[in-house]
C-alpha positions in Angstrom: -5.2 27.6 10.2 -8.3 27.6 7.9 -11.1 25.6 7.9 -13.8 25.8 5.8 -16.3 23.4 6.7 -19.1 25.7 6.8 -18.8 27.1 3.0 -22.1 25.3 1.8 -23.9 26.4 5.1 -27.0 27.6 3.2 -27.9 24.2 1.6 -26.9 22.2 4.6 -24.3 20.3 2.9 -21.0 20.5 2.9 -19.0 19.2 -0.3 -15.8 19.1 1.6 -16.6 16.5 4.2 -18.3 13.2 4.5 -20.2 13.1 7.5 -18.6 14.8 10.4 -15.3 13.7 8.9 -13.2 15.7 6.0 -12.7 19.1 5.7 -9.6 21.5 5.2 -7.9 22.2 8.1 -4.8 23.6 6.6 -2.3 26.4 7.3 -3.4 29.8 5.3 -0.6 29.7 3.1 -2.4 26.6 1.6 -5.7 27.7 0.9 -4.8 29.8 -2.5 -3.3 26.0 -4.0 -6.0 24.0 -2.6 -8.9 26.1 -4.3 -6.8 26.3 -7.2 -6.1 22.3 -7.1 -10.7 22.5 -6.2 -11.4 24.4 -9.4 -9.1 21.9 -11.5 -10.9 19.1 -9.8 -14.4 20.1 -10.6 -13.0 21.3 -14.1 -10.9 18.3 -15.6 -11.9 15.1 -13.6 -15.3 16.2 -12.5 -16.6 17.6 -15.9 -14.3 16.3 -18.2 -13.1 19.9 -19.2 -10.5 19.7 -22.5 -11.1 15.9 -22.6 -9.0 15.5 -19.9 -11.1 12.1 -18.3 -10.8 10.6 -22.2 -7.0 11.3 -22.5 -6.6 9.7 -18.5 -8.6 6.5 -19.6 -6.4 6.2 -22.4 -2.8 6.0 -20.7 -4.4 4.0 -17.6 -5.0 1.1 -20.9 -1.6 2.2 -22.7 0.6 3.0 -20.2 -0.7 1.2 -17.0 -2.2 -2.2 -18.8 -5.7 -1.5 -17.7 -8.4 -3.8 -17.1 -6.6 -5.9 -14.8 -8.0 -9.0 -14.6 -10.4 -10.5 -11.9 -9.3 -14.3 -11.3 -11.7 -17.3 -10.0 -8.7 -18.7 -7.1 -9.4 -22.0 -7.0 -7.2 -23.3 -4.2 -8.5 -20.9 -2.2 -12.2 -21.6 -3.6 -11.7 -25.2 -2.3 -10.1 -24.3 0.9 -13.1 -21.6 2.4 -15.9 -23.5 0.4 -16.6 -20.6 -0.9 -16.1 -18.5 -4.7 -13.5 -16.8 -4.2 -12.1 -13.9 -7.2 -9.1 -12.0 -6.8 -8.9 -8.7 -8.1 -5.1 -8.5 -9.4 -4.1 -5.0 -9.3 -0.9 -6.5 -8.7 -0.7 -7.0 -12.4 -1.0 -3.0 -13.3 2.0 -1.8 -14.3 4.0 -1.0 -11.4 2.9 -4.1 -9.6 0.3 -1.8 -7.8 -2.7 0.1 -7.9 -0.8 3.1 -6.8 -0.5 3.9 -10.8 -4.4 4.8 -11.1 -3.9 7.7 -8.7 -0.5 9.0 -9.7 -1.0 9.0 -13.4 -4.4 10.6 -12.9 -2.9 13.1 -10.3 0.5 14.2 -12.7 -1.7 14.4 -15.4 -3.7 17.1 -13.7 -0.6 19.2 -12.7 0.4 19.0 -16.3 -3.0 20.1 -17.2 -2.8 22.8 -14.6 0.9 24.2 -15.8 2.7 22.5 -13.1 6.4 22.5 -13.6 7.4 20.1 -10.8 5.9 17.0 -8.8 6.3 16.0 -4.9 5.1 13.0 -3.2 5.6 11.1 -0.3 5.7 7.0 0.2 5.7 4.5 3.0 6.2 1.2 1.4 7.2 2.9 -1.9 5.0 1.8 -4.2 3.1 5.5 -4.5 6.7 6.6 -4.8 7.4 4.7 -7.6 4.5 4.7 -9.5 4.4 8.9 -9.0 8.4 8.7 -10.0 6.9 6.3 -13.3 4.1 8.4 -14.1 6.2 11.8 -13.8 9.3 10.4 -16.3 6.0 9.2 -18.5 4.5 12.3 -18.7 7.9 13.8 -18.7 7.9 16.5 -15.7 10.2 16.8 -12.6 9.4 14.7 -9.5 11.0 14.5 -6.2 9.8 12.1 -3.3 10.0 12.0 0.3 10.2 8.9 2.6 11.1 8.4 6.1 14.3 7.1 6.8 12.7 3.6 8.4 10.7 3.3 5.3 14.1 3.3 2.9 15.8 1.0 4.6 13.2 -1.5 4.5 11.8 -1.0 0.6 15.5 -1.0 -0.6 13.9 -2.2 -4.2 11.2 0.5 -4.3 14.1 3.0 -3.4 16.0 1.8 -6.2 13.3 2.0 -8.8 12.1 5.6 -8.0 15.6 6.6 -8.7 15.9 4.5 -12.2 12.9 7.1 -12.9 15.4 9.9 -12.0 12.9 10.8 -9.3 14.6 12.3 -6.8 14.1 10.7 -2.8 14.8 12.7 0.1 14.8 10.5 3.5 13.0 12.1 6.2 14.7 11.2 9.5 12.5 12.7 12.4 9.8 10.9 14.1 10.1 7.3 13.5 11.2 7.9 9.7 8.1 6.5 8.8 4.6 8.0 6.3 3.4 10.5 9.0 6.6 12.1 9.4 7.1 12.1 5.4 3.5 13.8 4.6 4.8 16.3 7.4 7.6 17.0 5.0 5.8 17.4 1.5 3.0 19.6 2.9 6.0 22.1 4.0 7.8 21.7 0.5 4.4 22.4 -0.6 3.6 25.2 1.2 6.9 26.7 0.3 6.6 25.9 -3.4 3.0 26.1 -4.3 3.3 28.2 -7.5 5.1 25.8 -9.7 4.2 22.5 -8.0 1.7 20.2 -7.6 1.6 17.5 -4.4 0.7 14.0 -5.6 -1.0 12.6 -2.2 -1.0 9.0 -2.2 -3.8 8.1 -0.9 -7.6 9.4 0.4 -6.3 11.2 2.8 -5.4 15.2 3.4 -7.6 18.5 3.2 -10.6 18.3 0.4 -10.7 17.6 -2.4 -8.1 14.8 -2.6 -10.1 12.2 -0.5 -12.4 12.3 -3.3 -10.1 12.9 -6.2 -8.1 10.5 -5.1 -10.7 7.7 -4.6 -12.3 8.9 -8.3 -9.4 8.0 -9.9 -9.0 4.6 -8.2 -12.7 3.9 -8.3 -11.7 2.5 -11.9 -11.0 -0.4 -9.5 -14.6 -1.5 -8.4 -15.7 -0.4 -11.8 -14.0 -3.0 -13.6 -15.1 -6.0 -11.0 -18.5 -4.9 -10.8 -18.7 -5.8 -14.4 -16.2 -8.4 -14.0 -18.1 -10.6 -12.0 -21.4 -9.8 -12.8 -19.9 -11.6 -16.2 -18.5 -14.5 -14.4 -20.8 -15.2 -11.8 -23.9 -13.5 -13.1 -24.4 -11.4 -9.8 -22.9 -9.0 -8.1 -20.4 -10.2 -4.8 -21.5 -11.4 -1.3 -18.9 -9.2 0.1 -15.7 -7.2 -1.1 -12.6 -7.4 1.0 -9.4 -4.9 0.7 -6.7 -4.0 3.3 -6.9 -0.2 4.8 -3.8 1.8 6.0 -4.9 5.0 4.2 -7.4 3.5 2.2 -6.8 4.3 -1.5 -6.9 0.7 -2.7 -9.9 -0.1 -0.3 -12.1 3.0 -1.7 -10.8 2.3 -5.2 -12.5 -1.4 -4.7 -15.5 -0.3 -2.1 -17.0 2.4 -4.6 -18.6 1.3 -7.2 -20.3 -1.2 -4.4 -21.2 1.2 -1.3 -25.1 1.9 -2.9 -25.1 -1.6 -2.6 -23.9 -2.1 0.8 -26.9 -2.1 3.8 -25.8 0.0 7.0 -24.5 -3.1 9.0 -27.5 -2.9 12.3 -30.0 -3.4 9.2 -27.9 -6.5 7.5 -27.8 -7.9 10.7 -31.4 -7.6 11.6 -32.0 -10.9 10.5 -29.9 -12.5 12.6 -28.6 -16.1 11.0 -31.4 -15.5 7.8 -30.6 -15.7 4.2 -29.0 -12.6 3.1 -30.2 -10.4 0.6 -29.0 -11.1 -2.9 -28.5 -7.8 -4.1 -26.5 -6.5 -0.8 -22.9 -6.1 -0.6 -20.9 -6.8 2.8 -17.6 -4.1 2.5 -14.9 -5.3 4.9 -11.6 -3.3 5.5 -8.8 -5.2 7.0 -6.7 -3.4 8.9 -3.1 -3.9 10.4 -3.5 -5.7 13.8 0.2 -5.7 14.5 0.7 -7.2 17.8 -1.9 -6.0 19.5 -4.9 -3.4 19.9 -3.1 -1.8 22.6 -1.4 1.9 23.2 1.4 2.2 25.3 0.6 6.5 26.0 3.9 6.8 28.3 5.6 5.7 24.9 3.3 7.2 22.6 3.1 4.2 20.5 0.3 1.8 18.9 1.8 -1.8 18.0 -0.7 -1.7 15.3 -2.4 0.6 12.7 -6.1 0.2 13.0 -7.6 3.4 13.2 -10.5 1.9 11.9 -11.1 -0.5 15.1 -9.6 1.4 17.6 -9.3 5.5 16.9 -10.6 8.4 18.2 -11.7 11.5 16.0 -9.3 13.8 15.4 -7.4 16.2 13.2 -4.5 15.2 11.3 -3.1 16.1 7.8 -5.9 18.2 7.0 -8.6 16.6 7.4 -10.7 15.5 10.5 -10.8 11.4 11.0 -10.6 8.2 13.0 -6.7 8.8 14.5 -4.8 6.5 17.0 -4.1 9.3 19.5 -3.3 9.3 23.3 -5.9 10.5 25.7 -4.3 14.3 25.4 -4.2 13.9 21.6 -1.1 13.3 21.0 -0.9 11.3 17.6 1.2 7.5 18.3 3.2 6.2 16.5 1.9 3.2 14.7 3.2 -0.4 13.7 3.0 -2.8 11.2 4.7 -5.5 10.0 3.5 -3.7 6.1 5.2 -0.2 5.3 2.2 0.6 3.5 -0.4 0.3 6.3 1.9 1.6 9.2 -0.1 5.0 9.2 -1.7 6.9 12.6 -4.6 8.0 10.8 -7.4 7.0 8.0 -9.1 8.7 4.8 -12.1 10.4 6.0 -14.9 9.1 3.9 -13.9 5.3 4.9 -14.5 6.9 9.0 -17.8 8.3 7.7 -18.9 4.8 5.6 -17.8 2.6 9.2 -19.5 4.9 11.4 -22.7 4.8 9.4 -22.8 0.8 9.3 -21.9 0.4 5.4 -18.4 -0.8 6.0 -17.2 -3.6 8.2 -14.1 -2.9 10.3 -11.5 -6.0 10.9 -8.1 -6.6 11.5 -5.4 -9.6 11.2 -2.1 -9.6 13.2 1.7 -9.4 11.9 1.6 -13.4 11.8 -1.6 -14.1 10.2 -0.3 -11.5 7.6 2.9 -13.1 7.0 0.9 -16.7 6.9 -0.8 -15.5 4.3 2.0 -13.7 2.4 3.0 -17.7 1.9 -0.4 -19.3 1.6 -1.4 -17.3 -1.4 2.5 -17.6 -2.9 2.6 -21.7 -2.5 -1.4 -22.2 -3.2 -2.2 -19.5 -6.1 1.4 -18.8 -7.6 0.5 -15.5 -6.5 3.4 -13.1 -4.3 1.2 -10.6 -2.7 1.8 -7.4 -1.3 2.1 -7.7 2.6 -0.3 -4.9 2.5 -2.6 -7.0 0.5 -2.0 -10.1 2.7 -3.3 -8.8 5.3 -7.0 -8.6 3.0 -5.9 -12.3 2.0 -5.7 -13.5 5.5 -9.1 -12.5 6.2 -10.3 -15.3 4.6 -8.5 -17.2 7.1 -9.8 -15.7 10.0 -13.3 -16.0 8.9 -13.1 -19.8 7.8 -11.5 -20.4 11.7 -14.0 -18.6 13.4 -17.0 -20.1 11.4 -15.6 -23.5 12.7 -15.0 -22.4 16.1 -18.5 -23.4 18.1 -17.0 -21.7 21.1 -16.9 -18.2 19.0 -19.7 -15.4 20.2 -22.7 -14.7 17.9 -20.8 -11.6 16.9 -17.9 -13.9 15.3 -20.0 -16.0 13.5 -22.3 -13.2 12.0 -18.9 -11.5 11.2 -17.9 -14.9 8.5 -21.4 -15.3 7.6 -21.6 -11.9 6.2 -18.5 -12.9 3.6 -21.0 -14.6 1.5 -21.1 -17.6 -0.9 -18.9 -15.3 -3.4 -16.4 -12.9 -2.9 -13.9 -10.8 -3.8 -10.5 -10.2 -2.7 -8.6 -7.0 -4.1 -4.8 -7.8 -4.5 -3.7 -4.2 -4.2 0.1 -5.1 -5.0 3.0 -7.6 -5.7 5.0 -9.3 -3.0 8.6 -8.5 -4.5 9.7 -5.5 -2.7 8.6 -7.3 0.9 11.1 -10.1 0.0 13.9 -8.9 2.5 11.0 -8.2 4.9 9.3 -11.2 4.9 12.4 -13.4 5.3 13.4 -11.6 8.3 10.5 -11.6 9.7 9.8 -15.4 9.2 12.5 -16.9 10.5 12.3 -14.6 13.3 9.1 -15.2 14.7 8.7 -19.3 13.1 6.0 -18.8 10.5 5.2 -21.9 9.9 4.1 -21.7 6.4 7.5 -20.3 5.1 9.7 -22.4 3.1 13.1 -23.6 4.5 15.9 -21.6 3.8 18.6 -24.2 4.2 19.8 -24.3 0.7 21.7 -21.0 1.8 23.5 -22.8 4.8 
């Protein structure tokens, strides 16, 4: 195992990590592709070496649709008494903002001489948008997925196949994105002369926390300028879902200079906030609970954010959900794409510094949401980006709630006047899941299914 956390010891800074979190913890056998993977970082998407930012730009707008839009929602404007702007990544091509990553990632391999692309998926959205951008850009792809994962993203399945991508189930573990990064890193290890890993999101050993969040970061770039157009300042606050955190750094970014470390927002108590701050809120997957069963090893939720301990996993040292020998649990969410132990490291080092907010909604509130968005906005999110959606929910009650603890009420305050919600993906492939999962625990907001009786 290498670990090279002290290369920049002279200067006192270390490139590789944020804070205490980061790094590149990784098996020897690794170490020759991730400098090589380093020096094509700081070459092509760093320094724009062969023009290879200029020719990415240009299939994120050909290929991928790019800008996506930033929408005033005006049912939900009315409801929270507040402006409220989604940011519809849903509308990339795709139906996620998984594309922004896996074309710039491909790209790079191609770039680099790569013959052949792997990748791993939890909901399937990386999956298919890595299986998209490999048929694009014409080069071989295979992708892994635990076996839990296919059976539940039947659609995403489907479509990485269409792309003649090839999908191999993973079926140890709970068959879920742990247990299928586990698998790509060893097809890595074994392959690394003619292959290139396509990590889905800012997680894993340096540098593809930040190469990763660079190529999403077109995300806040576009709103930034968006809104400053429609509203003529920037956001009160910006709010995106975290399981791994691609989508939540790709719409944090551009806005983290902006954001105050949290104890110094807060020192003014109930005062008018300051117009030129930015409140960053991640929303993590409650599940059922922030609990840990340890004689099970299992969380029956995903916030690592809220409730993890530092630790080492997948290369990188970050907020884990572990048991109190560190053992990593397994995790739960009613959303493939947030049911992950761990988090990227810079989004640790941004919480534990104060710049962004922590939070998390339950299984419920996420599938209330999936339907309040659908029947109010004509928009079918994600789950993953319900979750971000139902925020706005929680806030709004516990504003109203008198009985609520300063804490609570600061927490809603801090969303602002005017903010923005990043819709990280489309609802389709969460169909099956939320139909189950509606009847079987009586959301209330979903629609009756009688005409099928």
């Amino acid at each position: 195992m290498s670990d090279t956390n002290d290369m920049n010891g002279a200067s006192g800074m270390n490139e590789t990590k944020f804070g205490e979190y980061g790094g590149q913890y990784v098996p020897e056998v690794l170490m020759p592709a991730i400098e090589e993977l380093q020096s094509a970082y700081e070459r092509y998407v760093l320094e724009n070496e062969d023009g290879f930012m200029d020719e990415f730009r240009r299939h994120l707008r050909d290929f991928g649709g790019r800008p996506t839009p930033l929408q005033r929602a005006d049912a939900l404007s009315e409801r929270y008494d507040r402006e409220v702007y989604l940011k519809r990544e849903d509308l990339l091509h795709g139906g996620a903002h998984k594309l922004n990553n896996a074309l710039g990632q491909v790209l790079l391999a191609k770039y680099m001489g790569k013959e052949r692309i792997v990748a791993e998926t939890g909901a399937g959205q990386h999956g298919t948008a890595t299986a998209m951008a490999a048929s694009y850009l014409d080069i071989d792809c295979e992708v892994f997925m635990g076996r839990t994962d296919i059976n539940r993203q039947r659609p995403n399945v489907f479509r990485m196949r269409t792309h003649d991508a090839e999908v191999n189930p993973v079926d140890v573990g709970s068959g879920t994105l742990k247990e299928a990064i586990n698998e790509t890193m060893r097809d890595w290890a074994t392959n690394v002369e003619d292959t290139h890993y396509v990590i889905g999101s800012v997680v894993g050993p340096h540098p593809f926390p930040k190469m990763v969040r660079d190529f999403q970061s077109v995300i806040s770039e576009e709103a930034r300028e968006q809104i400053r157009k429609k509203a003529g300042r920037l956001p009160d606050s910006v709010v995106a879902c975290a399981g791994g955190g691609s989508n939540t750094m790709g719409a944090f970014h551009n806005f983290v200079d902006d954001a105050e470390p949290r104890s110094a927002n807060r020192s003014s108590g109930h005062g008018p906030r300051d117009d030129e701050s930015v409140s960053l809120f991640a929303v993590e997957a409650g599940g059922s609970g922030l609990t840990i069963d340890e004689d099970e090893g299992v969380a029956p939720h995903s916030a690592s954010l809220s409730s993890g301990q530092d630790g080492v996993l997948h290369g990188a040292r970050t907020k884990l959900l572990q048991s109190g020998d560190g053992q990593i649990l397994e995790s739960h969410s009613v959303s493939a794409g947030l049911d992950y132990s761990g988090v990227g490291p810079e989004l640790a080092h941004l919480v534990e510094t104060g710049r962004v907010t922590p939070v998390n909604v339950g299984d419920d509130a996420a599938l209330e949401a999936f339907h309040r968005l659908s029947k109010l906005e004509g928009i079918i999110p994600a789950l993953e980006s319900s979750h971000a959606v139902a925020y706005l929910e929680r806030a709004a009650q516990r504003a109203a709630d008198g009985s609520s603890g300063h804490d609570q009420r600061d927490e809603a305050d801090e969303l602002g006047d005017l903010v923005i919600v990043n819709v990280s993906g489309r609802g389709d492939k969460d169909l099956d899941t939320v139909i189950e999962e509606s009847a079987k625990r009586g959301i209330d907001a979903a629609p009756s299914m009688e005409v099928f009786e």
